[in-house]
N, C-alpha and C positions, 0 to 999 in steps of 0.2 A: 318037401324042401324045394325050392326055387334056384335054380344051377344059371346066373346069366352068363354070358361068352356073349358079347357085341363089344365092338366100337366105338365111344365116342364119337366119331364121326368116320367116315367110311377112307381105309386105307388107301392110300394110291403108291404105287413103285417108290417115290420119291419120299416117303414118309418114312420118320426112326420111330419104331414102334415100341412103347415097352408095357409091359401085363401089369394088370395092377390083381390080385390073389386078395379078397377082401371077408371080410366078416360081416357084410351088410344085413346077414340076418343070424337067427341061430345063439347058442349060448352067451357070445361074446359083445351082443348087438346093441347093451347099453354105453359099451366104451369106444366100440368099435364103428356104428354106424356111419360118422360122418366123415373118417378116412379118405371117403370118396370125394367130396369136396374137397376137402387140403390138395389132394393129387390134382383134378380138375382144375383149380388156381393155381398151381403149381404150370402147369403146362399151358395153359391159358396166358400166363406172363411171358412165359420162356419165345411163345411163341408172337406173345406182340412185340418182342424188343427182336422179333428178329429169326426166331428157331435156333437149332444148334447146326453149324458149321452151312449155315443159311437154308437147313432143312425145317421140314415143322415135327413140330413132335405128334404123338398119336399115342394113345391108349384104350388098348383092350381091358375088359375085367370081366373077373369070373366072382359069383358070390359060392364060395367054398360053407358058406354058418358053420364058420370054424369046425366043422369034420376034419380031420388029417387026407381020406381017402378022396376027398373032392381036391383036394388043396395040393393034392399029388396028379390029380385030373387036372387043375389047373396049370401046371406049370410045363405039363406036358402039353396042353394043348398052344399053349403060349409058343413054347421053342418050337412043334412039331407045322402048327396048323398057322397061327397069327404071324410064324417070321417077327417074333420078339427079341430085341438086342438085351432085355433086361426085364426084370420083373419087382416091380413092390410088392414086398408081403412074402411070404404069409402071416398071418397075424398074430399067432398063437405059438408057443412051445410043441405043443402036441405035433401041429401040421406041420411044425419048424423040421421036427425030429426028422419026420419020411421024404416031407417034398425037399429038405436039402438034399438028400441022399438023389432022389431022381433030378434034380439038379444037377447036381456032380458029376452024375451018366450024360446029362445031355449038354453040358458046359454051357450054362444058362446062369448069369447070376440072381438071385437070389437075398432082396434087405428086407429083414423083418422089421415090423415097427412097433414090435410089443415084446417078443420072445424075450424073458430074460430068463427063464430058468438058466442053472449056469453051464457051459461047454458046451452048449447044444450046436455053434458054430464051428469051433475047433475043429472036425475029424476033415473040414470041406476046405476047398481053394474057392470054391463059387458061393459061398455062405457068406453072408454080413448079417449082423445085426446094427440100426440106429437104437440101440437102448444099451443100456447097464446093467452087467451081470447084476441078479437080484440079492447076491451075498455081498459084494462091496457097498450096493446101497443101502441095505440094512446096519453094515459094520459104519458105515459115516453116522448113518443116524444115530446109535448107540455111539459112537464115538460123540457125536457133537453135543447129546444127553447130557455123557458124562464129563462133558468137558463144560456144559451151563450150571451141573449141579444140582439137574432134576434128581430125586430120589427113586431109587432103582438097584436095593438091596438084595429084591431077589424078583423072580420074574414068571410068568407064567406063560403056556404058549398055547392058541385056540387055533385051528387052522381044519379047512373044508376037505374032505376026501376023496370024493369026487372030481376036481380039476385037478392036473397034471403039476401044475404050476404049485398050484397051492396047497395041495401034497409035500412035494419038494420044501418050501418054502417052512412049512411045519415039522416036516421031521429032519432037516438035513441044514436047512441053511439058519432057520433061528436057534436052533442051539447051538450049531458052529460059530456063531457070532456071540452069542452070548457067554461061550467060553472065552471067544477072547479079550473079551470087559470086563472077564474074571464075577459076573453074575450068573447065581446060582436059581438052575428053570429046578421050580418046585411044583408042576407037575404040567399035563397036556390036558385038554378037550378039543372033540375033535366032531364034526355034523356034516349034513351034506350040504355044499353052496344052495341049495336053494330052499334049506330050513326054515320057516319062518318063527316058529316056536324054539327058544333055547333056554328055557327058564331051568331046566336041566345041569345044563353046560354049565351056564350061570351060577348056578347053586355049587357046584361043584369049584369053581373062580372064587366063591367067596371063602369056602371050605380052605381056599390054597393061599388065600390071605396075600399073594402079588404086590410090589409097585408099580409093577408093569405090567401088561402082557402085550404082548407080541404075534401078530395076525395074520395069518395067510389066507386070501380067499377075497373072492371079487368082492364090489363096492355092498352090494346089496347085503350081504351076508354080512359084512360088517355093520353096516346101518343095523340090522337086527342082533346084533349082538349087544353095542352099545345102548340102545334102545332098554336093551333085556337089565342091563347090569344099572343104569339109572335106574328101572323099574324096582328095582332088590338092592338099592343104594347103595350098591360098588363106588369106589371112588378110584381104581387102579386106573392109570395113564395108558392109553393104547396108541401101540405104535407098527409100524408096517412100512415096505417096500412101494414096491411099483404097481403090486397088483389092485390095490385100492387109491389109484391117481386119477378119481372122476374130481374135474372142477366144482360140479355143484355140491360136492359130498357135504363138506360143513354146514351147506342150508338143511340138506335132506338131514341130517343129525339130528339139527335141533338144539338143545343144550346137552343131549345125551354125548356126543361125540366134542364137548369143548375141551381145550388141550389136548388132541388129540396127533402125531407127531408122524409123520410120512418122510421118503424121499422119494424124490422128483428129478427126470433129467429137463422140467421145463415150471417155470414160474411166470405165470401169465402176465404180470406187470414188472416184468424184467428190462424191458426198455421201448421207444419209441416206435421202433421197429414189429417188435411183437403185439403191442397193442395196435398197430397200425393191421397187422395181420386178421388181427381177430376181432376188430372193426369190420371188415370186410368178408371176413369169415360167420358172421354174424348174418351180413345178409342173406348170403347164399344157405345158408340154415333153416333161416326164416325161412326163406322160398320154399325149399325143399321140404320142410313142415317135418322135421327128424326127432321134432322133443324135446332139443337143447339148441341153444346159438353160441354158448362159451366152449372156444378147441381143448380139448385134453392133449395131457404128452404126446401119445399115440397121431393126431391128428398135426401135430406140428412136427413129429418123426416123419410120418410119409410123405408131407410137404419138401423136409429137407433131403428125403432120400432120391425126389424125381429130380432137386436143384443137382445134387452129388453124383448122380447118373449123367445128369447132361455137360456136368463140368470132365467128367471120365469122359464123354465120348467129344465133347472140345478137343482135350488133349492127344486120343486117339486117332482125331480125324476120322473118325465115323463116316461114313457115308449108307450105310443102310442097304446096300444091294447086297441081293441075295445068296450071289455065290462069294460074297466075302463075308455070309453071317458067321460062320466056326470063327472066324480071324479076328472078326471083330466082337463078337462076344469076349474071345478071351482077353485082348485088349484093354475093352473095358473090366474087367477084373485086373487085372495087370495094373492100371491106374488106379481105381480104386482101393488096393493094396499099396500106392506110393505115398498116395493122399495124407498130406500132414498140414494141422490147422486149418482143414475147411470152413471159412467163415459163414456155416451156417446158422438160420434164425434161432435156436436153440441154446449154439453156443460153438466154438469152434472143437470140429469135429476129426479127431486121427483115429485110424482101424491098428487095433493089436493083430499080433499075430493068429491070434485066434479068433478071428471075425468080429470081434465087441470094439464099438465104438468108444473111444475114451472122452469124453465129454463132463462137462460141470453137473454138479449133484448139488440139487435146492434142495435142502431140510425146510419143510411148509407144516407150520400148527393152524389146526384150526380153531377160529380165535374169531367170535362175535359173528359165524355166519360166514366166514371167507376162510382161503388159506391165505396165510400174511408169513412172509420171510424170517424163518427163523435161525437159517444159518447157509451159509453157501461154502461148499469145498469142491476145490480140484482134485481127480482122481487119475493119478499116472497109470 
């Protein structure tokens, strides 16, 4: 594994630093890779209109590939070594869990831009999440379901064992939601995210006779699942959270994954703005040669969380010397905790009490090759 800690560009005294904690390589590196650009453009604007409180910004990054023990290395070296006012990331649930906690020790904040297993922010003052608990966005989705009419009499739930996320998401959060649409789960399967044979699982899905089932587990495992149940002429509806929000999924489908029904806290043709984003976000992709030029949620999260950082340290008056980092660290969390309707690209952004961003939820079907808008709700 490849551990980087460098600069962007070389810090100087006058510089507000903040850690970016990324997933550039490692299990999470098909959703996660291009993070790094979003931040980079992020800080790249900030800094030609000017910097924040007429400083420039700066970022450090460490590539954690989504380990938790690196991601705990990271954020220590960020407060201890970098003289970081703040950190993006970490990426993951897993690393969320340890490096908030060494967080919390070292009064360093802390925004994920993927975590949503649920409470994982809650026990911290220096914990944010930019995402959506993964149980409200599953309950939207089932709710918007059943408020279109799709049929969803009874329900079946397939979920990866191996990820942390998607664990949760299969034994704890979709049937808690599916009790409360009063839909009866007639039964589980369950494989390891990086299965590629499920004809098994499959077989067993058809035995359970579904309208639905309901999916935990990265993008890829999904593709081979739908793949599996086209292959054995399944016709159940599949539906899922957050952890299967790769843009390209509905091409990589095929027609195996058509009517397939997500939510989302990001809709790529949601307005002017965002496609302006990912125009631009496209080239630097290209450049960078990463495998995709279209941003997922996660890449438009770390984007908004270095704009949300540098509007905290506006407010704070930041100034970045050293022996005002304790003071100004907490600061910045202090406002960030104020923060209500941040008008980020995303969508306008308030923190609950327990670190989760409350932000708009796109329900996106995949429909001819793309995800196309199937329903939009606000979530108090």
């Amino acid at each position: 594994m490849t551990v980087a800690f460098a600069s962007s560009a070389s810090a100087h005294d006058d510089d507000l630093v903040i850690g970016l904690s990324m997933a550039r390589t490692g299990t999470f590196v098909c959703v996660a890779n291009a993070n790094e650009i979003a931040v980079d453009m992020a800080v790249d604007e900030i800094n030609r209109a000017g910097g924040v409180n007429g400083l420039p910004l700066k970022v450090v990054k460490f590539d954690t590939a989504g380990d938790p023990k690196q991601a705990v290395l990271a954020v220590e070296q960020f407060a201890r070594d970098a003289g970081a006012l703040a950190v993006v990331g970490p990426f993951s649930s897993s690393e969320a869990r340890v490096a908030f906690s060494a967080g919390e020790r070292l009064g360093i904040s802390q925004m994920s831009m993927s975590s949503s297993a649920p409470g994982v922010a809650a026990p911290f003052k220096f914990a944010f999440r930019n995402t959506v608990d993964e149980g409200l966005v599953i309950e939207t989705v089932l709710s918007v379901m059943r408020a279109k009419g799709l049929g969803m009499r009874t329900a079946a739930i397939a979920y990866a064992t191996d990820d942390a996320v998607s664990k949760a998401v299969g034994t704890a959060v979709l049937p808690e939601a599916l009790l409360k649409v009063e839909v009866p789960v007639s039964g589980f399967v369950d494989f390891p995210y990086k299965a590629f044979d499920m004809s098994a699982q499959v077989s067993k899905l058809a035995q359970l006779k579904p309208d639905i089932v309901g999916v935990g587990a990265p993008p890829e495992a999904m593709i081979n699942l739908a793949k599996e149940m086209k292959r054995q002429g399944g016709n159940a509806r599949l539906f899922a959270g957050t952890t299967v929000g790769d843009p390209d999924l509905p091409v990589r489908f095929g027609d195996a994954g058509e009517g397939t029904i997500i939510g989302s806290p990001f809709y790529s043709e949601l307005n002017d703005a965002v496609r302006a984003f990912a125009k631009s976000f496209a080239v630097r992709a290209e450049a960078a040669k990463i495998g995709r030029t279209v941003p997922n949620q996660t890449d438009i999260s770390s984007y908004d969380i270095v704009y949300m950082y540098a509007e905290a340290m506006k407010r704070a008056r930041v100034t970045g010397e050293h022996s005002k980092l304790a003071s100004e660290r907490g600061a910045i969390k202090d406002e960030l905790r104020k923060m209500k309707d941040y008008p980020a690209l995303g969508g306008k952004i308030t923190f609950r009490e327990n670190g989760d961003a409350v932000k708009p939820i796109y329900v996106l079907e995949a429909k001819g090759g793309r995800w196309t808008l199937f329903d939009q709700r606000s979530v108090d």
